[in-house]
C-alpha positions as CSV (number, residue, x, y, z in Angstrom):
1,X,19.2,6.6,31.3
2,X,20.3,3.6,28.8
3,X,17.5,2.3,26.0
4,X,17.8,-1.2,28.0
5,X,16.0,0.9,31.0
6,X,14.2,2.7,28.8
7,X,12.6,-0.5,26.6
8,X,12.4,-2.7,29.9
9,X,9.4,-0.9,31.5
10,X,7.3,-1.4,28.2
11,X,8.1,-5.7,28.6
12,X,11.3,-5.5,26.4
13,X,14.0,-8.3,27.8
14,X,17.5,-8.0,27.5
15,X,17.9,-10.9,25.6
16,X,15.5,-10.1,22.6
17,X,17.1,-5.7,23.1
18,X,20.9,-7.3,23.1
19,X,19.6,-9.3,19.5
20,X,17.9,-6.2,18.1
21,X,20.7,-3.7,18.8
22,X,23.1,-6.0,16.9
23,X,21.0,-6.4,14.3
24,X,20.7,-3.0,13.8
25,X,24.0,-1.8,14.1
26,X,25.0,-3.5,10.7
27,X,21.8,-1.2,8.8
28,X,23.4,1.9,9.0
29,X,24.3,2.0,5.1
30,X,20.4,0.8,4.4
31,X,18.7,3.7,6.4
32,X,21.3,6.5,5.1
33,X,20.2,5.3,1.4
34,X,16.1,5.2,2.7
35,X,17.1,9.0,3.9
36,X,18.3,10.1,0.9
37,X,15.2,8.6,-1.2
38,X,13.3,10.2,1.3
39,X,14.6,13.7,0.5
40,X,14.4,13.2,-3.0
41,X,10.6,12.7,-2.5
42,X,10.5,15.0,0.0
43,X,11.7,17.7,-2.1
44,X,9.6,16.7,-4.9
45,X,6.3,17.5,-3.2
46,X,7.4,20.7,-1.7
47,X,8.4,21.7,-5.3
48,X,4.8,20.8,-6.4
49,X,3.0,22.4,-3.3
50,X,4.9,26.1,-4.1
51,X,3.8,25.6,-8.1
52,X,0.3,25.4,-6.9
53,X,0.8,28.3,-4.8
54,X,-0.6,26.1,-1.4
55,X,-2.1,28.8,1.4
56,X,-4.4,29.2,3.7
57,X,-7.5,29.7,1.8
58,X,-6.7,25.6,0.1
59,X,-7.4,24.8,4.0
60,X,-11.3,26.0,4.2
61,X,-14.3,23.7,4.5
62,X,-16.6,22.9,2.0
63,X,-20.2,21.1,2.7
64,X,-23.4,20.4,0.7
65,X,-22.2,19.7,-3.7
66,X,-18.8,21.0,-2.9
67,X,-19.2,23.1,-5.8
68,X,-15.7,25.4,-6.3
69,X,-13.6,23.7,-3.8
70,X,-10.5,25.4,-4.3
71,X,-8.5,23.6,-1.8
72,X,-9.5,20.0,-3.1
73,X,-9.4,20.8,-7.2
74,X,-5.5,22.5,-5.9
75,X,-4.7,19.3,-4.4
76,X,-5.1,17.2,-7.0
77,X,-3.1,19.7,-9.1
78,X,-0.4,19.2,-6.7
79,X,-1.1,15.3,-6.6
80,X,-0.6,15.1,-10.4
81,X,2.1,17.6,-10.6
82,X,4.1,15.0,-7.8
83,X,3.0,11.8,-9.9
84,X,4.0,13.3,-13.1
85,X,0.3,13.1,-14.6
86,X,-2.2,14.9,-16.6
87,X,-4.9,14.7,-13.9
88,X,-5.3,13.3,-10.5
89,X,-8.3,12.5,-8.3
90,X,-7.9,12.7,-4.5
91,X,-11.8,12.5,-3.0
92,X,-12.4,11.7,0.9
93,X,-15.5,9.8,-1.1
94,X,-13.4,7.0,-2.3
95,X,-13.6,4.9,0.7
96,X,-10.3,2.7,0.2
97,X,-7.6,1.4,-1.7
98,X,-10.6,-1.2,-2.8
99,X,-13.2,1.4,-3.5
100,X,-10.4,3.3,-5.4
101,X,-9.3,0.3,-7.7
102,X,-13.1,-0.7,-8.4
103,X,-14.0,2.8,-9.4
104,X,-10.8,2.9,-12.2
105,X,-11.3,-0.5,-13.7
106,X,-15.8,0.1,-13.6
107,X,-15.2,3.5,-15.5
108,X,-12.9,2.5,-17.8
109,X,-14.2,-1.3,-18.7
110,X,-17.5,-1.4,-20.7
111,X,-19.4,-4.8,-21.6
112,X,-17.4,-7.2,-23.9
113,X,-13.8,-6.1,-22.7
114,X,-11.6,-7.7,-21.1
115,X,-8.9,-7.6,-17.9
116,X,-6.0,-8.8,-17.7
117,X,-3.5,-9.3,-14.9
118,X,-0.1,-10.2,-16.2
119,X,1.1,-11.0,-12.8
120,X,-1.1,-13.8,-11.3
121,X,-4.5,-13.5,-9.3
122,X,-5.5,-10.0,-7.4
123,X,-5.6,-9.0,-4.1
124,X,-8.2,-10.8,-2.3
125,X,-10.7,-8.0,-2.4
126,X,-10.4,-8.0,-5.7
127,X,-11.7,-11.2,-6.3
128,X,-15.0,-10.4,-5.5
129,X,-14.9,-7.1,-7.5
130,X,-13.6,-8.6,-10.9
131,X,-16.2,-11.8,-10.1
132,X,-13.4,-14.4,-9.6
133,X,-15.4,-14.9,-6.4
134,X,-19.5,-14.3,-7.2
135,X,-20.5,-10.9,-6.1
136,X,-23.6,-8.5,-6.7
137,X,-22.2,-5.7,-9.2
138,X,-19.1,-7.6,-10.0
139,X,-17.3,-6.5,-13.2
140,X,-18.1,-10.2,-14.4
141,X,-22.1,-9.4,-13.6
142,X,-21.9,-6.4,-15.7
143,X,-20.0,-8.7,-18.8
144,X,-16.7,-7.5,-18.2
145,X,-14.5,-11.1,-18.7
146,X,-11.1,-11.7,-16.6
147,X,-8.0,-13.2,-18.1
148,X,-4.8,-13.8,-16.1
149,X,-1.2,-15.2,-16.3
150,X,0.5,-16.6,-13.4
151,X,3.8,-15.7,-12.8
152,X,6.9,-17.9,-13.4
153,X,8.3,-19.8,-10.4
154,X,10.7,-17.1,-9.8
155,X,8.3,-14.7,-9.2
156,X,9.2,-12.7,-12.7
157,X,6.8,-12.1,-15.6
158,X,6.2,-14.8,-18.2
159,X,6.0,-12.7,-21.0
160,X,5.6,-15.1,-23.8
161,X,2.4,-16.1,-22.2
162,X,1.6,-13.1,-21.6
163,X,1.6,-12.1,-25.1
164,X,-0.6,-14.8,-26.0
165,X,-3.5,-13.8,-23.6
166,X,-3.9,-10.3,-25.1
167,X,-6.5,-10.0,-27.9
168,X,-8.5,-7.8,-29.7
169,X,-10.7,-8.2,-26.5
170,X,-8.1,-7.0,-24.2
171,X,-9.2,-3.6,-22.6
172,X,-7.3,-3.0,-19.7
173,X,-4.0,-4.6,-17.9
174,X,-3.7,-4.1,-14.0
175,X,-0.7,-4.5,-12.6
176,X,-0.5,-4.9,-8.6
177,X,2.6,-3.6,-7.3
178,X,2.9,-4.9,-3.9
179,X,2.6,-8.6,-2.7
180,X,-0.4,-8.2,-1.1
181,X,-1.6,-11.7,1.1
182,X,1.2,-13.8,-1.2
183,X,5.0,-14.3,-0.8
184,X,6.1,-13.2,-4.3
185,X,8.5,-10.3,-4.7
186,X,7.0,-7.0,-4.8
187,X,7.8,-5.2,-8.4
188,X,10.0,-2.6,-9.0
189,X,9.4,0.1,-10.4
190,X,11.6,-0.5,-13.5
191,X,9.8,-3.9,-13.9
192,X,6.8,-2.2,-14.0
193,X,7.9,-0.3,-16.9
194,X,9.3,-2.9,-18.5
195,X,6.1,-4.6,-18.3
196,X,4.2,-1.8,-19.6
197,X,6.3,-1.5,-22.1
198,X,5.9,-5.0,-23.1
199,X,2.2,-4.9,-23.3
200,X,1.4,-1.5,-25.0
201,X,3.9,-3.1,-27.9
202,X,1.6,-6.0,-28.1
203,X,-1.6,-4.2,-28.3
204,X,-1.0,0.0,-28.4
205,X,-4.2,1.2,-27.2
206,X,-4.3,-0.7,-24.0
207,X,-4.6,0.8,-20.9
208,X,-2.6,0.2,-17.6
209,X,-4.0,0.5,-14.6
210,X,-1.1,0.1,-11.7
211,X,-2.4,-0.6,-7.8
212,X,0.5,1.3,-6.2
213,X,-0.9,0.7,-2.6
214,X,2.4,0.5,-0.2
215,X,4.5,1.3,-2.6
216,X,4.3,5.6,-2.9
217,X,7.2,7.4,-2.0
218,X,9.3,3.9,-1.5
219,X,11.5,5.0,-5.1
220,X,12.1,8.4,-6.5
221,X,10.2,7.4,-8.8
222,X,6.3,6.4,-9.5
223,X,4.5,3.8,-12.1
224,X,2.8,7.0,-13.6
225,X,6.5,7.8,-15.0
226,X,6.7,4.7,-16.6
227,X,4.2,4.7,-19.0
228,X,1.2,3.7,-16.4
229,X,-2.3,5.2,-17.6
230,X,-3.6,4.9,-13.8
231,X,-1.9,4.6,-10.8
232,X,-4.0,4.0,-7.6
233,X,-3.5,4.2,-4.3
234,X,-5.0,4.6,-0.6
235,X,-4.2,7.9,1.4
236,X,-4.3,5.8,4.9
237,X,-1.5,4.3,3.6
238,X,1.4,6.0,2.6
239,X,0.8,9.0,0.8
240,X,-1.5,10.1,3.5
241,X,1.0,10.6,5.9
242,X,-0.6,9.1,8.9
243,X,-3.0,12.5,8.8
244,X,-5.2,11.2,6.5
245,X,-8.6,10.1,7.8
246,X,-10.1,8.1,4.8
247,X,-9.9,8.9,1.1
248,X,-7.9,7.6,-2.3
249,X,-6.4,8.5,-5.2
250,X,-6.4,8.2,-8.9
251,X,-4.1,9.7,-10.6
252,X,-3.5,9.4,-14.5
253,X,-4.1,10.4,-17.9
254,X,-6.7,13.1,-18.6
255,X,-9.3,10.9,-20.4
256,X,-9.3,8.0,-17.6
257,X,-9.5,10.3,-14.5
258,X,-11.9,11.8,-16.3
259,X,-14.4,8.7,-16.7
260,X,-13.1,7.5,-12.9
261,X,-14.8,11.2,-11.6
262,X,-18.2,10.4,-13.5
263,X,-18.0,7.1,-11.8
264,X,-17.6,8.0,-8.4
265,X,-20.0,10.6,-8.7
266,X,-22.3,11.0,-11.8
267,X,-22.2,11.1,-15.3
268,X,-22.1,15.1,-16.1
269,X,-20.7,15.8,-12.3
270,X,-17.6,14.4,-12.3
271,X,-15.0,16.4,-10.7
272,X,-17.3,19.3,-9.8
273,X,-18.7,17.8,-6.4
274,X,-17.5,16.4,-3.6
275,X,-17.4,18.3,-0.7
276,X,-14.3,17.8,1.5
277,X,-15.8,18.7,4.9
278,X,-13.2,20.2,6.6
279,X,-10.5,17.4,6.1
280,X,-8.0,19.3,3.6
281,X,-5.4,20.4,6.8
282,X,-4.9,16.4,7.0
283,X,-4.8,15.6,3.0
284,X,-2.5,18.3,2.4
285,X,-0.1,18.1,5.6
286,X,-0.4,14.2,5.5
287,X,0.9,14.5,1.7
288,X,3.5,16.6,2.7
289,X,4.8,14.1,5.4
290,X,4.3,11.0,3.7
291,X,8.1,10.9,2.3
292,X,9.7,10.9,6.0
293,X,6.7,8.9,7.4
294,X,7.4,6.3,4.6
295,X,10.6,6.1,5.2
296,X,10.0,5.0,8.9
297,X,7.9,2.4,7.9
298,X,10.8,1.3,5.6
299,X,13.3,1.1,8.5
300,X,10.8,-0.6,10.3
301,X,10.6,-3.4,7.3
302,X,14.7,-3.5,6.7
303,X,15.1,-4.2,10.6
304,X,12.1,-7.0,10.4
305,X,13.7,-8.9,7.8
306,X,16.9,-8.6,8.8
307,X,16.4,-9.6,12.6
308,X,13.5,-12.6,11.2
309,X,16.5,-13.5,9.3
310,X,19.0,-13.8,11.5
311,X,16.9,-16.4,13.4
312,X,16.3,-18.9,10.5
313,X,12.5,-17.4,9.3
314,X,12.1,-17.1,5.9
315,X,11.7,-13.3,5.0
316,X,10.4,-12.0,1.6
317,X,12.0,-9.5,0.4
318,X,15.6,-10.8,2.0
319,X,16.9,-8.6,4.5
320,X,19.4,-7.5,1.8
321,X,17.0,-7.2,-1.2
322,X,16.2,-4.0,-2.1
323,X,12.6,-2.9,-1.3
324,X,9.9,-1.3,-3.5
325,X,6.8,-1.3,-0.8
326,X,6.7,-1.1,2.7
327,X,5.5,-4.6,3.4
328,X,7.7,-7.1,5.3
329,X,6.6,-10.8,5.3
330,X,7.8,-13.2,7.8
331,X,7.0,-17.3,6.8
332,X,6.2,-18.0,10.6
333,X,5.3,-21.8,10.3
334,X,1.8,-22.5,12.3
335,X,-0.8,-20.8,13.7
336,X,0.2,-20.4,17.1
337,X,3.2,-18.4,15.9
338,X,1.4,-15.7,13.9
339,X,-1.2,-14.9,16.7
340,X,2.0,-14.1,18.9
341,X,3.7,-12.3,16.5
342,X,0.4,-10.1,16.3
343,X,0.1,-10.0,19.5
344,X,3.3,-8.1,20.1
345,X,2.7,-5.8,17.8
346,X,-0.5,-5.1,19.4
347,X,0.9,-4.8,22.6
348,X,3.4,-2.1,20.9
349,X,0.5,-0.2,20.3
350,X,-0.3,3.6,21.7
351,X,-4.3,3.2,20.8
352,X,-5.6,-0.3,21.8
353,X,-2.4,-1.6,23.1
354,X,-4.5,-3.9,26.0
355,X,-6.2,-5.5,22.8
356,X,-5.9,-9.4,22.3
357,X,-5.7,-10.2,18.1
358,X,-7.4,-12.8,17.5
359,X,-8.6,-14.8,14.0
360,X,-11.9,-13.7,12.4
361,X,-13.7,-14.3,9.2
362,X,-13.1,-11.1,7.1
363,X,-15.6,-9.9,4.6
364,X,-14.3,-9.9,1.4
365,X,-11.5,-12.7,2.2
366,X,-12.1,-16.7,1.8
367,X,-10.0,-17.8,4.9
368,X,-9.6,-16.5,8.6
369,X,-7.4,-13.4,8.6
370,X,-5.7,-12.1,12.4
371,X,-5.1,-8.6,12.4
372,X,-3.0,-6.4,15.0
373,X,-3.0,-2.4,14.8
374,X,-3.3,0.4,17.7
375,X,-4.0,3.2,14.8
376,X,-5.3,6.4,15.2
377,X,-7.2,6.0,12.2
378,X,-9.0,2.8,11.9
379,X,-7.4,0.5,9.4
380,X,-4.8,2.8,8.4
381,X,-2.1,0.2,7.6
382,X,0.4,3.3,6.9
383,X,0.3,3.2,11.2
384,X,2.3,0.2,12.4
385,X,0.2,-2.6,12.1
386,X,0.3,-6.5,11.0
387,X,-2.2,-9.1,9.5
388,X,-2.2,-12.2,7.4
389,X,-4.8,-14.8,6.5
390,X,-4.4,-18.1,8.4
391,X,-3.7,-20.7,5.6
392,X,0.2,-22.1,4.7
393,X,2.9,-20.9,4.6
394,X,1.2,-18.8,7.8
395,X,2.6,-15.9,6.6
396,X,2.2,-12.7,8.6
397,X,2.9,-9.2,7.0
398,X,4.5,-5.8,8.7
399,X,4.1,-2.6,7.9
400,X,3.8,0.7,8.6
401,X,5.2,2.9,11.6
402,X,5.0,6.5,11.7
403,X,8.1,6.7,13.6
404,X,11.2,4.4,13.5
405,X,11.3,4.2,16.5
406,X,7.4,2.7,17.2
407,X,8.0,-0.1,13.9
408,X,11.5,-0.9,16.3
409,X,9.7,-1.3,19.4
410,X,6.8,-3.1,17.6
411,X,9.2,-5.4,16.2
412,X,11.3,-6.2,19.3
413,X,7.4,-6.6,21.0
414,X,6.7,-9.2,18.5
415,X,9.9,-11.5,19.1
416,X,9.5,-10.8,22.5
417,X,5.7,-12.5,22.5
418,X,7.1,-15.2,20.6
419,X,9.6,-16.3,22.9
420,X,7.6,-15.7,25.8
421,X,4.9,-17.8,23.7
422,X,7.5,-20.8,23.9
423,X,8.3,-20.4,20.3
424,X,11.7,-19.9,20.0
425,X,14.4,-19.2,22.7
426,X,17.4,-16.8,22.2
């Protein structure tokens, strides 16, 4: 049987198939170089899992304090042995990619400091952590005081002003890797270091928090290997594989991970509690899966730009850009256009497929936001899924796809809505 009879029965035409098939015929150099970063990673976390000796035993269920959890204090050996760190910690108890930034910058920002963010405002969430946007228990409420610099029109780093807004004040610098709900680049890894670099010569006792959400497993290499004191990061995105069920990670030097345990538990627990309830199979497995699963969701952002491209949308990054997160935005022009896009998506879905997206006021966001994802695990945006806030330039964002071959079909579902929409005709 040919793919045309294959995608028809699932509402694929062969008009939008045709366009998508000659798209992807000129991405065969692009995946082959996503394969090899993928073995690379791939390698480096089975490397890790054999030091730590991984068996059986690392799979049991603890309950109650958690108290002598082998299998959770061996994964975060393994986590920081992958990242390249003194310490790491991976707790179902941190709730998000949120919950996991807010407990790094609380336990490591005291009254009277100061954070900066060298690269323009937060993700929105954030806002209402740091207090840009009032909060109860805001960093702001507890007299922590927020400084930032905007970045320069061409989305790079304006260090000179940078330089100016450190002072004796300055505590801690957080750098957010991806683009989150903006249509900047996403940074590299290397400009990450640079930037790093640049700041700890200004003041050398800062420390640099890095929000690596999307962006695991996308390079060979990390932010924790270029000088980052954190790095911090979801496990329902990538680094949990798609197994994941909840949890985050902080990984780092010795003394921050250290404070970030006494937050999320207590002061004098730290580390020691936490039961993880049966869920290590999934944190362990998903870990070990999350290079190839990342590198779907990869193919599934190349192919996105590349066939947005092709029919006159702005795409950020380019469809020849190299990447550094998994996040593909599309400039889709009004409205009506990012509720079909969504749509499709939806429609590609295997959980909730019959779903209609439709605009709602999020908490923790200031505008309307759509959101389209069919995941096994609720919210995980590892999972093919798409969203965006409904404000100019009515930008919607892709990612994720634990297969290729679901982010292609949820793709080709997404033009397909379109055009059926009346939006554009091929």
């Amino acid at each position: 049987m040919s793919l045309t009879n294959i995608y028809a029965p699932l509402g694929i035409s062969d008009a939008v198939f045709a366009l998508g098939e000659e798209v992807l015929a000129s991405l065969t150099a692009r995946f082959e170089a996503i394969d090899r970063t993928a073995e690379a990673n791939q390698l480096k976390v089975i490397a890790s899992m054999q030091k730590n000796r991984v068996n059986a035993t690392h799979f049991a269920a603890t309950t109650g304090y958690g108290y002598n959890d082998f299998g959770r204090d061996n994964l975060e050996k393994v986590y920081a042995d992958v990242f390249h760190t003194e310490a790491a910690l991976v707790r179902p108890q941190i709730t998000c990619g949120t919950h996991a930034l807010t407990v790094a910058l609380s336990a490591n920002l005291l009254p009277g400091d100061e954070l900066l963010s060298p690269a323009g405002g937060p993700y929105d969430t954030l806002e209402e952590v740091i207090g840009i946007r009032p909060s109860p228990c805001s960093l702001k409420e507890y007299g922590v005081s927020y400084r930032q610099v905007d970045l320069l029109p061409d989305g790079t780093f304006d260090y000179e002003a940078i330089s100016k807004a450190i002072t004796p004040k300055t505590k801690l610098v957080t750098i957010q890797r991806s683009k989150g709900y903006k249509t900047r680049p996403t940074f590299s890894v290397r400009q990450i270091g640079e930037l790093i670099a640049f700041c700890k010569a200004v003041k050398p006792d800062l420390i640099v928090m890095v929000d690596n959400c999307y962006g695991e497993f996308v390079e060979e290499i990390e932010p924790s290997d270029v000088g980052a004191d954190m790095t911090v990061g979801s496990l329902i995105k990538n680094p949990g594989g798609g197994l994941a069920p909840i949890g985050g990670y902080i990984v780092g030097t010795e003394a921050c991970v250290s404070r970030c345990a006494f937050r999320l538990s207590a002061p004098g627990l730290g580390q020691e509690v936490g039961a993880n309830l049966g869920i290590m199979p999934a944190f362990y497995q998903g870990f070990f899966l999350a290079p190839t699963v990342t590198a779907s969701a990869l193919k599934g952002a190349v192919f996105a730009a590349n066939l947005y491209e092709r029919l006159g949308y702005r795409v950020i990054p380019t469809g020849s850009e190299s990447r550094h997160d998994i996040i593909q935005a599309v400039e889709l022009g009004s409205r009506e256009a990012m509720v079909a896009f969504c749509r499709g998506i939806q429609a590609a879905a295997p959980v909730d497929s019959y779903v209609t997206p439709e605009p709602w006021a999020m908490p923790g966001y200031d505008s309307e936001v759509i959101m389209a994802a069919g995941a096994f695990v609720q919210g995980s945006s590892i999972e093919l899924s798409a969203d965006g806030p409904i404000r100019e330039p009515y930008a919607v964002y892709f990612q994720g796809g634990l297969t290729w071959y679901h982010a292609k079909l949820g793709i080709l579902m997404s033009l397909q809505k379109m055009v059926e929409a009346g939006l554009l005709s091929l």
